[in-house]
PDB file of N, CA, C, O and CB in Angstrom:
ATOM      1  N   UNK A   1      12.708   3.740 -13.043  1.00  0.00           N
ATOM      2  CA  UNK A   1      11.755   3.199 -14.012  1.00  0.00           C
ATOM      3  C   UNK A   1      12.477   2.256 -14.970  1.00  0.00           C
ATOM      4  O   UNK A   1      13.691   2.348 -14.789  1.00  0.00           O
ATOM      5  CB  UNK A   1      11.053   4.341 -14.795  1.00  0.00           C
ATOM      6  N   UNK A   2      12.195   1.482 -15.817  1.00  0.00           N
ATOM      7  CA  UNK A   2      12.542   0.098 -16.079  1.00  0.00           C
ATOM      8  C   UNK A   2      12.487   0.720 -17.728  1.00  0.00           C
ATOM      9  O   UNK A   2      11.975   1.816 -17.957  1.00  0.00           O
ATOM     10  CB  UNK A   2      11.344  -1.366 -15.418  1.00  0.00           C
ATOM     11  N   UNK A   3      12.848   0.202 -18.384  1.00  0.00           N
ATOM     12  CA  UNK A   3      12.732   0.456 -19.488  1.00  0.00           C
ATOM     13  C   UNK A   3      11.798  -0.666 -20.362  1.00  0.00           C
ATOM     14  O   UNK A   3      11.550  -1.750 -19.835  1.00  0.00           O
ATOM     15  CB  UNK A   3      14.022   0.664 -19.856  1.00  0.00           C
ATOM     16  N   UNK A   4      11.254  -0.328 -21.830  1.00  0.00           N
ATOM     17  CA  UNK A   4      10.271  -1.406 -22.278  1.00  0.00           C
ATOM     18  C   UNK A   4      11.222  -2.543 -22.195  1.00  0.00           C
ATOM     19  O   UNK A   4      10.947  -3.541 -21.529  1.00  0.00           O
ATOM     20  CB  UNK A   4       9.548  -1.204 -23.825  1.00  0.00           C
ATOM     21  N   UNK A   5      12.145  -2.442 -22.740  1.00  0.00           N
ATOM     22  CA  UNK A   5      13.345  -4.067 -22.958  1.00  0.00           C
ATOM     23  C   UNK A   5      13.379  -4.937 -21.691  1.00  0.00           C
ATOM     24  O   UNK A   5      12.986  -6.099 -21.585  1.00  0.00           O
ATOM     25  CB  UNK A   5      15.320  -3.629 -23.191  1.00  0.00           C
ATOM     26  N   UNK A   6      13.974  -4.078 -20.667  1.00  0.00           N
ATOM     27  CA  UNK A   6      13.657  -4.663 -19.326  1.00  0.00           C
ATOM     28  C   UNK A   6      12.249  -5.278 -18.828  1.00  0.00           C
ATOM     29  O   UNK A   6      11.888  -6.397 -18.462  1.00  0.00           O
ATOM     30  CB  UNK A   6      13.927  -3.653 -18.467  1.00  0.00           C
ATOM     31  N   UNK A   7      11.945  -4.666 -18.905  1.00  0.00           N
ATOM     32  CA  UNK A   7      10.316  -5.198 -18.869  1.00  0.00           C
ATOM     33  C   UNK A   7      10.291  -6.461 -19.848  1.00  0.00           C
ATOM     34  O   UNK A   7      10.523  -7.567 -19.359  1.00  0.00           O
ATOM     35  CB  UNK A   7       9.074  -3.886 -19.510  1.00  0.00           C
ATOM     36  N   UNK A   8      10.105  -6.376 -20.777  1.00  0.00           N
ATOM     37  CA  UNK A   8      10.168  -7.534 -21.884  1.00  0.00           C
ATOM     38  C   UNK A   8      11.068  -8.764 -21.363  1.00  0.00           C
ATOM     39  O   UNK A   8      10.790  -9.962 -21.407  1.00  0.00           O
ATOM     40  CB  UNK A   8      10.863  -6.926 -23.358  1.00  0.00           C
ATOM     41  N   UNK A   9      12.428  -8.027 -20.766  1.00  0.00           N
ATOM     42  CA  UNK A   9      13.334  -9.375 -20.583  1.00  0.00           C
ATOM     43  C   UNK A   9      12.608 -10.133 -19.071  1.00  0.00           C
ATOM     44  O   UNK A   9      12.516 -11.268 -18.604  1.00  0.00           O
ATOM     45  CB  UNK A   9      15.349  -8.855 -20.326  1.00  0.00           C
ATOM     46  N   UNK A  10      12.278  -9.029 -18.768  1.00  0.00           N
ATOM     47  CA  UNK A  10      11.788 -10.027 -17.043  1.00  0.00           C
ATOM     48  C   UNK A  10      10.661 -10.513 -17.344  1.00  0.00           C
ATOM     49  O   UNK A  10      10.311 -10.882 -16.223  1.00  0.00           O
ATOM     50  CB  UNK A  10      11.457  -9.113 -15.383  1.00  0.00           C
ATOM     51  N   UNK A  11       9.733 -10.821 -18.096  1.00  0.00           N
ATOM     52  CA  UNK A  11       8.479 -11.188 -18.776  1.00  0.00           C
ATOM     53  C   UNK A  11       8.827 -12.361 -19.247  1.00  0.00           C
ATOM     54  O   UNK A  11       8.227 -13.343 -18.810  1.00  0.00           O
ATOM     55  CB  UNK A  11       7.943 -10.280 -19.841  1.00  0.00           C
ATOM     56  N   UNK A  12      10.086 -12.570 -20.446  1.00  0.00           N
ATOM     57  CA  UNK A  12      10.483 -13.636 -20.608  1.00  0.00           C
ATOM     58  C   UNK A  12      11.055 -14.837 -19.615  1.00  0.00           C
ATOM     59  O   UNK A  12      10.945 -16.063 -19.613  1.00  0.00           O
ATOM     60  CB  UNK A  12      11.130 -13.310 -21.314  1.00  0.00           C
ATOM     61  N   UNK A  13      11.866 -13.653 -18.588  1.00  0.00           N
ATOM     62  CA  UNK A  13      12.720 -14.771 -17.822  1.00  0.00           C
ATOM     63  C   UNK A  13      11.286 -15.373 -16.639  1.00  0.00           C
ATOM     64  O   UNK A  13      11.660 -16.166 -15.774  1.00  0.00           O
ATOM     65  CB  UNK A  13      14.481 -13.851 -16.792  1.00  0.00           C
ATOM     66  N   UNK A  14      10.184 -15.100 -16.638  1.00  0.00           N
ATOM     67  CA  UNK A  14       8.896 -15.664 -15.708  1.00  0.00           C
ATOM     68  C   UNK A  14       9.463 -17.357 -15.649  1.00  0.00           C
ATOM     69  O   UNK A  14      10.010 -17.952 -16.577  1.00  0.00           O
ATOM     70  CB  UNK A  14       6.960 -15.421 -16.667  1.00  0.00           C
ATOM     71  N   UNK A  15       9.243 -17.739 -14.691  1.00  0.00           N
ATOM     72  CA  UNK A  15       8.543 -19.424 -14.458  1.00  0.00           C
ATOM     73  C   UNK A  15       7.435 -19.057 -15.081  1.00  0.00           C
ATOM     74  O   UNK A  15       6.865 -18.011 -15.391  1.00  0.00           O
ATOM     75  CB  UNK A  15       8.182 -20.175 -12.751  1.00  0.00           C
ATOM     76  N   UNK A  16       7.209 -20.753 -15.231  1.00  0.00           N
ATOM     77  CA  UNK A  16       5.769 -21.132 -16.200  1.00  0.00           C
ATOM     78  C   UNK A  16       5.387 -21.771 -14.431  1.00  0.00           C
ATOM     79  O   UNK A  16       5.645 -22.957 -14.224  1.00  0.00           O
ATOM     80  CB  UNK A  16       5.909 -22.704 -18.158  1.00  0.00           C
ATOM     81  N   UNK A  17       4.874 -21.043 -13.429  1.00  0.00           N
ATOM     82  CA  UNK A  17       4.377 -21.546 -11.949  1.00  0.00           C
ATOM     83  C   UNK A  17       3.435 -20.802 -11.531  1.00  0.00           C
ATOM     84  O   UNK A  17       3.309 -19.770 -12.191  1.00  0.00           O
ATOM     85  CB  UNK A  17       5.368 -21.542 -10.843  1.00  0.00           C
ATOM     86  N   UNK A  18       2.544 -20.965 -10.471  1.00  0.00           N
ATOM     87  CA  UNK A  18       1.834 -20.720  -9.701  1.00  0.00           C
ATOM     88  C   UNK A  18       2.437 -19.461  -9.761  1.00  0.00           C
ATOM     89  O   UNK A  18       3.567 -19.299 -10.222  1.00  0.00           O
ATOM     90  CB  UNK A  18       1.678 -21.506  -8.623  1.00  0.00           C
ATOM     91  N   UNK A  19       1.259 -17.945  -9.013  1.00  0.00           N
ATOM     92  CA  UNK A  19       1.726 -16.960  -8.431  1.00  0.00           C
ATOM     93  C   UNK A  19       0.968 -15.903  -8.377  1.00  0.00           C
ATOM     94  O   UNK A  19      -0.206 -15.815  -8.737  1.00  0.00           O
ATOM     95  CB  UNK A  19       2.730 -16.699  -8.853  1.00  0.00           C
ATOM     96  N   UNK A  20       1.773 -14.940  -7.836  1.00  0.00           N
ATOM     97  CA  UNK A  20       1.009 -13.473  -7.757  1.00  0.00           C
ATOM     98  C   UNK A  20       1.995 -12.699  -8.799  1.00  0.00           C
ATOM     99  O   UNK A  20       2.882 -13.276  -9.428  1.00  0.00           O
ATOM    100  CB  UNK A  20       0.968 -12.639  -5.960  1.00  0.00           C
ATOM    101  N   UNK A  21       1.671 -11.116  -8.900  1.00  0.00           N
ATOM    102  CA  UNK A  21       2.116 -10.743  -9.650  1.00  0.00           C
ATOM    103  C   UNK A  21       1.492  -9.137 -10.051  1.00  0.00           C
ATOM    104  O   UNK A  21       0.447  -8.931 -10.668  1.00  0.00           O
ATOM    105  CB  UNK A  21       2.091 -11.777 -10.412  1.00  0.00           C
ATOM    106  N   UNK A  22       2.715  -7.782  -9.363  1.00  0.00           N
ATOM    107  CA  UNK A  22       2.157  -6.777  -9.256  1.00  0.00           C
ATOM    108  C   UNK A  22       2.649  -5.644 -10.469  1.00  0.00           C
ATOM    109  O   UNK A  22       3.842  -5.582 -10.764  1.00  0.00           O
ATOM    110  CB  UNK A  22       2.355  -6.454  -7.884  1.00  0.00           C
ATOM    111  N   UNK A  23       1.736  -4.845 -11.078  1.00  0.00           N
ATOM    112  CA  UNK A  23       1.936  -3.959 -11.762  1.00  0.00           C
ATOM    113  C   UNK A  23       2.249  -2.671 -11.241  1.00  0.00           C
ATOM    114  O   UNK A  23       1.446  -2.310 -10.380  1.00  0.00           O
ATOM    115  CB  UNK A  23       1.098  -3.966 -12.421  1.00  0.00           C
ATOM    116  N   UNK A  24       3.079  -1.939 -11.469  1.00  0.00           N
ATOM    117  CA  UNK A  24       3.646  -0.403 -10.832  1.00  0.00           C
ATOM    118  C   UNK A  24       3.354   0.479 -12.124  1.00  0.00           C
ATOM    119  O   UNK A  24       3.007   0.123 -13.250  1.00  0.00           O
ATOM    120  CB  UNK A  24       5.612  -0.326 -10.325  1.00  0.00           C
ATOM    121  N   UNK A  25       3.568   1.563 -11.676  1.00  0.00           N
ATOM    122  CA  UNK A  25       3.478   2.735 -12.596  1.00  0.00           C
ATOM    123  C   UNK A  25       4.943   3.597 -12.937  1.00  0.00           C
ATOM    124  O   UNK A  25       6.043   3.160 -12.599  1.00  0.00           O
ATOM    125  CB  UNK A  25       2.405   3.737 -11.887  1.00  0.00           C
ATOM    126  N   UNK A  26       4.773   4.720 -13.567  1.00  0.00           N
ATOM    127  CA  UNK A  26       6.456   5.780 -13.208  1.00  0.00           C
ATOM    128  C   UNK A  26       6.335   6.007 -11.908  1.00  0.00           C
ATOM    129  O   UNK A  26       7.454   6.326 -11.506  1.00  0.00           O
ATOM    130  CB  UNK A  26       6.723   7.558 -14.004  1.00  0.00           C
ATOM    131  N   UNK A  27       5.538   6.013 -11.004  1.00  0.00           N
ATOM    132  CA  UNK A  27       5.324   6.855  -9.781  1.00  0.00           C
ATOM    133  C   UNK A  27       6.088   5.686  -8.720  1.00  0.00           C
ATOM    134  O   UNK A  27       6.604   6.048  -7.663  1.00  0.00           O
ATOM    135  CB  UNK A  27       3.437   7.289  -9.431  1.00  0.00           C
ATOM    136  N   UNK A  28       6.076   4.424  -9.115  1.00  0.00           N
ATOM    137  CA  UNK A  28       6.085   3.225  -8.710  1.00  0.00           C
ATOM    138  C   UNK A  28       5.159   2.901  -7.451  1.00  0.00           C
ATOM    139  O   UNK A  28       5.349   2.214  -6.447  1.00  0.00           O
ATOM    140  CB  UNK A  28       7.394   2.945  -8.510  1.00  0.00           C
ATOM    141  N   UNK A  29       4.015   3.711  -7.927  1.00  0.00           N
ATOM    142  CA  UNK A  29       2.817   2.878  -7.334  1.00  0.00           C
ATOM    143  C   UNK A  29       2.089   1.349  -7.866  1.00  0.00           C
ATOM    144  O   UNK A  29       2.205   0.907  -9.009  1.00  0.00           O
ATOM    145  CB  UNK A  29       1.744   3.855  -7.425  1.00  0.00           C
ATOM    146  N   UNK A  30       1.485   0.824  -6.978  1.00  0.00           N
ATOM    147  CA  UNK A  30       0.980  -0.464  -7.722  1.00  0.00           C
ATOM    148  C   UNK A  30      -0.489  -0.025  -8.219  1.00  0.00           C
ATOM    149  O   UNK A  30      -1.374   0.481  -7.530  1.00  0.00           O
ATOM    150  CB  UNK A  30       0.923  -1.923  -6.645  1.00  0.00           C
ATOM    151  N   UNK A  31      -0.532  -0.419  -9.899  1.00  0.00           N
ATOM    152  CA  UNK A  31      -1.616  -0.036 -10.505  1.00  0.00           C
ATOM    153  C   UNK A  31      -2.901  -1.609 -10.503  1.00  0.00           C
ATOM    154  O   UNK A  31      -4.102  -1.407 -10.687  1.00  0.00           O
ATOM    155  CB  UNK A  31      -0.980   0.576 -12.131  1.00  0.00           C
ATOM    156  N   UNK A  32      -2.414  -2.844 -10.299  1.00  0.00           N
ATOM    157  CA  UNK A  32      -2.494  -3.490 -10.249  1.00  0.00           C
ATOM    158  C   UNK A  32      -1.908  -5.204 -10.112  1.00  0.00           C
ATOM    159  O   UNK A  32      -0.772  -5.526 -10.462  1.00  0.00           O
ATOM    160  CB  UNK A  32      -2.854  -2.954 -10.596  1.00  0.00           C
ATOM    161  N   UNK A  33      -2.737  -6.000  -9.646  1.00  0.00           N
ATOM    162  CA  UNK A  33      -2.095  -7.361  -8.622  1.00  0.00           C
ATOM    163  C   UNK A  33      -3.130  -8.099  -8.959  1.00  0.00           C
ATOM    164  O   UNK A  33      -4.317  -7.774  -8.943  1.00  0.00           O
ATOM    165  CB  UNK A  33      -1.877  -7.244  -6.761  1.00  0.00           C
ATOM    166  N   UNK A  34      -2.471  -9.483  -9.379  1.00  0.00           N
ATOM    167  CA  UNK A  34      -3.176 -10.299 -10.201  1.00  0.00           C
ATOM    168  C   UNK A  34      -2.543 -11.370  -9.438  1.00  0.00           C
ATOM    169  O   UNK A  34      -1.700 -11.218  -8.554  1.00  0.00           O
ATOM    170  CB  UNK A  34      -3.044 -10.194 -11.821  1.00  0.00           C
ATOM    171  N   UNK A  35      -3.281 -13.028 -10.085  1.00  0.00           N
ATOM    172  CA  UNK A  35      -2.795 -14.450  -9.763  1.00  0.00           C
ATOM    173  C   UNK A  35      -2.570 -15.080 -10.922  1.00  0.00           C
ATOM    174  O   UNK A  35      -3.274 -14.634 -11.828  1.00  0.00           O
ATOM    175  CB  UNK A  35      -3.720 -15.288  -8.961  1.00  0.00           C
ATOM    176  N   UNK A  36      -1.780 -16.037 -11.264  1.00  0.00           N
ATOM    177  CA  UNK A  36      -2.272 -16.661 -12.534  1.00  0.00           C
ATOM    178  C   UNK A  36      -1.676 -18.728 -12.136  1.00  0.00           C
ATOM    179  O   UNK A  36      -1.066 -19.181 -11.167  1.00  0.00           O
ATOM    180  CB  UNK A  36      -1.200 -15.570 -14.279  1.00  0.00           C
ATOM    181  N   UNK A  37      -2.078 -19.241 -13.045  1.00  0.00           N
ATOM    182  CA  UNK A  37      -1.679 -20.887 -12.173  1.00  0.00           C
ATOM    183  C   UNK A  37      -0.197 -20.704 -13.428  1.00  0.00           C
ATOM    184  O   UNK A  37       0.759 -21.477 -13.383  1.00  0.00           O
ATOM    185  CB  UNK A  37      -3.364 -22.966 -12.461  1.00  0.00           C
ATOM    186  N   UNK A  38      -0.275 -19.830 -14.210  1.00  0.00           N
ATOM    187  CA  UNK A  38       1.420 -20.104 -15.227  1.00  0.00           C
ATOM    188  C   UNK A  38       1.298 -18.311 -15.260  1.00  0.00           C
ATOM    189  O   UNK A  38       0.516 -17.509 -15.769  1.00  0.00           O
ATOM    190  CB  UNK A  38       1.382 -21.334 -17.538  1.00  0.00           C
ATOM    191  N   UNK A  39       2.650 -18.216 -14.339  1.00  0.00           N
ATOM    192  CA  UNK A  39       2.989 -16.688 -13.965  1.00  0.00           C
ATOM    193  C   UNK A  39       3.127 -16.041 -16.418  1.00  0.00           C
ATOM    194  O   UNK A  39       2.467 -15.369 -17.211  1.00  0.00           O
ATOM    195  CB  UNK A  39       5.432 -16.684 -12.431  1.00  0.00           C
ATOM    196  N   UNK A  40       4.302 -16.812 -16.420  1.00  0.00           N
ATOM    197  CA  UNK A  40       4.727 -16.654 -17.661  1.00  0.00           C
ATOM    198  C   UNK A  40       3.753 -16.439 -18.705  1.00  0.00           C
ATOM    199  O   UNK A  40       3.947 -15.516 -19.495  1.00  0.00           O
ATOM    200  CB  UNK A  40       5.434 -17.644 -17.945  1.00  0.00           C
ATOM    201  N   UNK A  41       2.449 -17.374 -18.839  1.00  0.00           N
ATOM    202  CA  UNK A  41       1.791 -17.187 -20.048  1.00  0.00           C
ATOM    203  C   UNK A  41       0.926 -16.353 -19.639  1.00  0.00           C
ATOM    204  O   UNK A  41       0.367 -15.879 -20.628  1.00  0.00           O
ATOM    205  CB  UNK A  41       1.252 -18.298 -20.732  1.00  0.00           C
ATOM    206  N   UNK A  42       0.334 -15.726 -18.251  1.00  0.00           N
ATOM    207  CA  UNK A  42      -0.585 -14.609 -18.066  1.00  0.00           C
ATOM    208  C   UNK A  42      -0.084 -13.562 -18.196  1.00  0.00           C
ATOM    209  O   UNK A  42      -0.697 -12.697 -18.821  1.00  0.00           O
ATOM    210  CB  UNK A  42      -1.180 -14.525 -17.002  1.00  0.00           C
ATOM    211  N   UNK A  43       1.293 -13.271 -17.611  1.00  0.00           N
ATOM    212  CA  UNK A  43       1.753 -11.664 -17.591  1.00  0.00           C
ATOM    213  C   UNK A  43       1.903 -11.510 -18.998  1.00  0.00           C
ATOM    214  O   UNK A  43       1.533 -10.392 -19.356  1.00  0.00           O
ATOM    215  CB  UNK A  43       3.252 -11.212 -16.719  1.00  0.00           C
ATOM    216  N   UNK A  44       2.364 -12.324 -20.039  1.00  0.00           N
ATOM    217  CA  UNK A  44       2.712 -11.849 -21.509  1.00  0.00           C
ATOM    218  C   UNK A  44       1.838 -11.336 -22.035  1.00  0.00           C
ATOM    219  O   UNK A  44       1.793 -10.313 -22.718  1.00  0.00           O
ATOM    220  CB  UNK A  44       3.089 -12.713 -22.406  1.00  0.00           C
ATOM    221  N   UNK A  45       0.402 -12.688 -21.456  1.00  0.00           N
ATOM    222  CA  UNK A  45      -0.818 -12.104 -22.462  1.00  0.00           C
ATOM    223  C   UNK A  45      -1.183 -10.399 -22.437  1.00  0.00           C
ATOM    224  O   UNK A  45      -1.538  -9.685 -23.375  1.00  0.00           O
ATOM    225  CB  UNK A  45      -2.321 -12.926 -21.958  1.00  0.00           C
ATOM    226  N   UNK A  46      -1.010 -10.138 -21.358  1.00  0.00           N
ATOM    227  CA  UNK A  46      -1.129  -8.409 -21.343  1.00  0.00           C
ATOM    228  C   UNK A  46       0.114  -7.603 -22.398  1.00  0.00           C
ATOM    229  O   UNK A  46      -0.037  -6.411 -22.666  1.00  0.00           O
ATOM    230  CB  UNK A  46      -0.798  -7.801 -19.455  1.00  0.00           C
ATOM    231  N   UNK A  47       1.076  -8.224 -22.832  1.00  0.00           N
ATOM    232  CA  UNK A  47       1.860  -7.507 -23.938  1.00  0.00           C
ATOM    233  C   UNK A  47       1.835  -7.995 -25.357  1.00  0.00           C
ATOM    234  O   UNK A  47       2.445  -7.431 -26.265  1.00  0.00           O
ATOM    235  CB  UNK A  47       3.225  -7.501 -23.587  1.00  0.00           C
ATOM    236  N   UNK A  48       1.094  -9.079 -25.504  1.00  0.00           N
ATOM    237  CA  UNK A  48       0.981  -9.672 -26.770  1.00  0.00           C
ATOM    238  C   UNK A  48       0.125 -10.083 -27.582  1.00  0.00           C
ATOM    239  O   UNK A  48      -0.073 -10.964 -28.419  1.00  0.00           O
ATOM    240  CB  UNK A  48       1.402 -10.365 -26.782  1.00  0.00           C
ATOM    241  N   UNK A  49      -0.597  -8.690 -26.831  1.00  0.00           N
ATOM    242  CA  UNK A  49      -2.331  -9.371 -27.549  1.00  0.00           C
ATOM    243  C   UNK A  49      -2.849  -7.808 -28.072  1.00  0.00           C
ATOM    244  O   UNK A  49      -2.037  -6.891 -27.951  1.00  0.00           O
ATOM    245  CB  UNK A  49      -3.896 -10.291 -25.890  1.00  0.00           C
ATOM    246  N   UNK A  50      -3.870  -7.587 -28.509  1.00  0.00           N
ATOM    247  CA  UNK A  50      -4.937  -6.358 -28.318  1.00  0.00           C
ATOM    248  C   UNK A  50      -5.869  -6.131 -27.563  1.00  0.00           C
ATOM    249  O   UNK A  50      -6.611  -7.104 -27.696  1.00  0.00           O
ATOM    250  CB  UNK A  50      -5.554  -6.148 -29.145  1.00  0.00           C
ATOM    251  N   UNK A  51      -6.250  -5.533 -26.934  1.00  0.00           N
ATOM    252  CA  UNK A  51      -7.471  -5.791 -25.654  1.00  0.00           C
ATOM    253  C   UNK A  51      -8.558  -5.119 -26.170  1.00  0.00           C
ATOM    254  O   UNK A  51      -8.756  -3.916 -26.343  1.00  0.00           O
ATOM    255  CB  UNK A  51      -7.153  -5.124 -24.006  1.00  0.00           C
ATOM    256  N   UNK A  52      -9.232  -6.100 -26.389  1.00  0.00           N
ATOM    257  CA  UNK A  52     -10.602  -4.772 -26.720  1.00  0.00           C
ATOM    258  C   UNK A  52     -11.033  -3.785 -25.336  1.00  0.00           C
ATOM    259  O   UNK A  52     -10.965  -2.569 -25.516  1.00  0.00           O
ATOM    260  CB  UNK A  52     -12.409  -5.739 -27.202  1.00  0.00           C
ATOM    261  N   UNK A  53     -11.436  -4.241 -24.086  1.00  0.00           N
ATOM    262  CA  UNK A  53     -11.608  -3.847 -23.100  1.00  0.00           C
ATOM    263  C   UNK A  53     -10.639  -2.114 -22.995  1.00  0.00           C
ATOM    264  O   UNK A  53      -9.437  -2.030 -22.743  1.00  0.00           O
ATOM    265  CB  UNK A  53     -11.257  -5.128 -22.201  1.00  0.00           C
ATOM    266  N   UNK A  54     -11.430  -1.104 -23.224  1.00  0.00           N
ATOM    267  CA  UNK A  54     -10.749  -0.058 -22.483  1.00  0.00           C
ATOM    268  C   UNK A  54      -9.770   0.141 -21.631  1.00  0.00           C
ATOM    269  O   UNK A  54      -8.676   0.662 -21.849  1.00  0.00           O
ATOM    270  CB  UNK A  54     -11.325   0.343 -22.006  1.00  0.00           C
ATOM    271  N   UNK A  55     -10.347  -0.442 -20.302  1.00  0.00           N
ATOM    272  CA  UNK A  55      -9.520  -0.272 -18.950  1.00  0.00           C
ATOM    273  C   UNK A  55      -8.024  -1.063 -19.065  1.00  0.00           C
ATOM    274  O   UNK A  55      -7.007  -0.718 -18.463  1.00  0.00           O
ATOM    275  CB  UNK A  55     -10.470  -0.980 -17.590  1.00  0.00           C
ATOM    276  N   UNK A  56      -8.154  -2.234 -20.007  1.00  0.00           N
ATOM    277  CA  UNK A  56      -7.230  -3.195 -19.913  1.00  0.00           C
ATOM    278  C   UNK A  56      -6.373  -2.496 -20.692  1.00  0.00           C
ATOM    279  O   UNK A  56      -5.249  -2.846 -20.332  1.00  0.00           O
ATOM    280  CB  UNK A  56      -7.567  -4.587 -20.295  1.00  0.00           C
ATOM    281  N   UNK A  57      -6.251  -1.388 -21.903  1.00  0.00           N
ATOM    282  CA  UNK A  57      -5.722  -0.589 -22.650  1.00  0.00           C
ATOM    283  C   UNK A  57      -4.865   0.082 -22.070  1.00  0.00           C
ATOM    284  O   UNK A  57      -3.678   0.202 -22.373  1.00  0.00           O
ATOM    285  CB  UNK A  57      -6.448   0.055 -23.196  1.00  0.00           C
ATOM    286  N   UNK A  58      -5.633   0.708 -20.908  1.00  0.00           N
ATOM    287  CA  UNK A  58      -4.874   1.849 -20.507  1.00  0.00           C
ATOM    288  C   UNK A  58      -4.231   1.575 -19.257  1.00  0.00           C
ATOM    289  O   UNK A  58      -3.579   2.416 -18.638  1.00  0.00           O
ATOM    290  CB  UNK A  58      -5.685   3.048 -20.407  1.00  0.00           C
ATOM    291  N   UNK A  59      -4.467   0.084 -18.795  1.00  0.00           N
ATOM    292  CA  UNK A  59      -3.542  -0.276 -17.830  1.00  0.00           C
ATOM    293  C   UNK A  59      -2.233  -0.782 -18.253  1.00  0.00           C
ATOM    294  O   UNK A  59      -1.268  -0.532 -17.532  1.00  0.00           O
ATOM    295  CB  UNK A  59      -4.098  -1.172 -17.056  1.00  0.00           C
ATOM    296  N   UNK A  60      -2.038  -1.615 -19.572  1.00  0.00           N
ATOM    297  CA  UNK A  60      -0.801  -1.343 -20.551  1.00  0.00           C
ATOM    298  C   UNK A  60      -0.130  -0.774 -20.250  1.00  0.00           C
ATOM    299  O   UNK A  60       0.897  -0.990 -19.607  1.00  0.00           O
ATOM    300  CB  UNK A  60      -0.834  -0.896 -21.572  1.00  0.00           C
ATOM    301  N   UNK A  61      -0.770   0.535 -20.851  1.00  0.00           N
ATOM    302  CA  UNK A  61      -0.475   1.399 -21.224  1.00  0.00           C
ATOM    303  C   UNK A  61       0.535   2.333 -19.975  1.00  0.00           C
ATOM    304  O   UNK A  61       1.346   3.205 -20.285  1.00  0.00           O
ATOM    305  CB  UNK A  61      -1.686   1.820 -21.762  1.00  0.00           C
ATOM    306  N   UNK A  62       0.281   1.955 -18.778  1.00  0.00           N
ATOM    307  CA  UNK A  62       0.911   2.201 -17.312  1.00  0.00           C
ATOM    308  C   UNK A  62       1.791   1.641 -16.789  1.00  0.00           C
ATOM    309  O   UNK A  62       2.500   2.175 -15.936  1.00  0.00           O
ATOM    310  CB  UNK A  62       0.240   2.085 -16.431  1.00  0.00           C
ATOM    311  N   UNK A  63       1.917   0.521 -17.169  1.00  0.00           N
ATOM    312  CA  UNK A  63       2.566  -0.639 -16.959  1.00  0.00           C
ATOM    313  C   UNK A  63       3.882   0.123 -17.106  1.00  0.00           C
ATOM    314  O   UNK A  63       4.155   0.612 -18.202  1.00  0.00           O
ATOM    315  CB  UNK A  63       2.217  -1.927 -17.938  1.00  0.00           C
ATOM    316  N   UNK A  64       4.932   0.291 -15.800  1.00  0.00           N
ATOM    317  CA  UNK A  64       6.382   0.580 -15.944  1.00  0.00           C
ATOM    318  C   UNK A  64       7.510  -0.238 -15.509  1.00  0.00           C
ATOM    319  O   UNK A  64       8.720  -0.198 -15.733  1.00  0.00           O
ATOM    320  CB  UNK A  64       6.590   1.650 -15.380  1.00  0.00           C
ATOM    321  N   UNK A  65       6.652  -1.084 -14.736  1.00  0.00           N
ATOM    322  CA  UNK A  65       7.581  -2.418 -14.020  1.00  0.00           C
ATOM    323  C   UNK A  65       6.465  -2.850 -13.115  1.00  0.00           C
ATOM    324  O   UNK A  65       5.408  -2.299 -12.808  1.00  0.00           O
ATOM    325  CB  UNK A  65       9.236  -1.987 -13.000  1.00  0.00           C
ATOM    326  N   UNK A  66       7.292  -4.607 -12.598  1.00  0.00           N
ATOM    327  CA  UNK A  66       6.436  -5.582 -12.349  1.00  0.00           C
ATOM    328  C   UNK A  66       6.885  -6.452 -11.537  1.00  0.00           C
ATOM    329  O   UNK A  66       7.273  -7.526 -11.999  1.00  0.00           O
ATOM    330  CB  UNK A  66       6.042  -6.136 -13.337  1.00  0.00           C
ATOM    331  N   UNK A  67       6.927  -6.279 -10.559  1.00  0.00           N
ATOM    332  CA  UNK A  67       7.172  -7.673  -9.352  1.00  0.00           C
ATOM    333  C   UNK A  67       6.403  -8.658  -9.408  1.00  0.00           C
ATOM    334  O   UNK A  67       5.352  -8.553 -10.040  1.00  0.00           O
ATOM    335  CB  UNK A  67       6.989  -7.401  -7.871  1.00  0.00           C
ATOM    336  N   UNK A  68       6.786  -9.990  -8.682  1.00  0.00           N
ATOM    337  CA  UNK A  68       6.631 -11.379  -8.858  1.00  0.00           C
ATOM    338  C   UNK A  68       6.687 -11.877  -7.272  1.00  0.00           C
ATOM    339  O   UNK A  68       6.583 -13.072  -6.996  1.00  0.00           O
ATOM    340  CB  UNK A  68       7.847 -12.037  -9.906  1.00  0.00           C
TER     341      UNK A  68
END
């Protein structure tokens, strides 16, 4: 399991490119798999915002690491 920093640093080190982009859990299952056209400014928005949305809360909230 990755730690928050790690996480944070591989978030930063993103290309601003095209892509996919999968969320894991502790279990290192995938909780979710997304696209974005700028890898960098979509994956952050999930750590640097507030979500009103419930589900989007508690998928955060799961978030243990993240392939590209």
């Amino acid at each position: 399991m990755k730690t928050t920093a790690t996480l944070k640093e591989q978030v930063n080190s993103l290309p601003e490119l095209p892509g996919v982009y999968q969320y894991f859990n502790v279990l290192d299952e995938i909780i979710y798999v997304g696209k974005a056209k700028n890898l960098k400014k979509r994956v952050s928005s999930y750590f640097n915002k507030n979500h009103e949305k419930g589900k989007t809360n508690v998928l955060v909230k799961n978030i243990a690491s993240l392939n590209t």
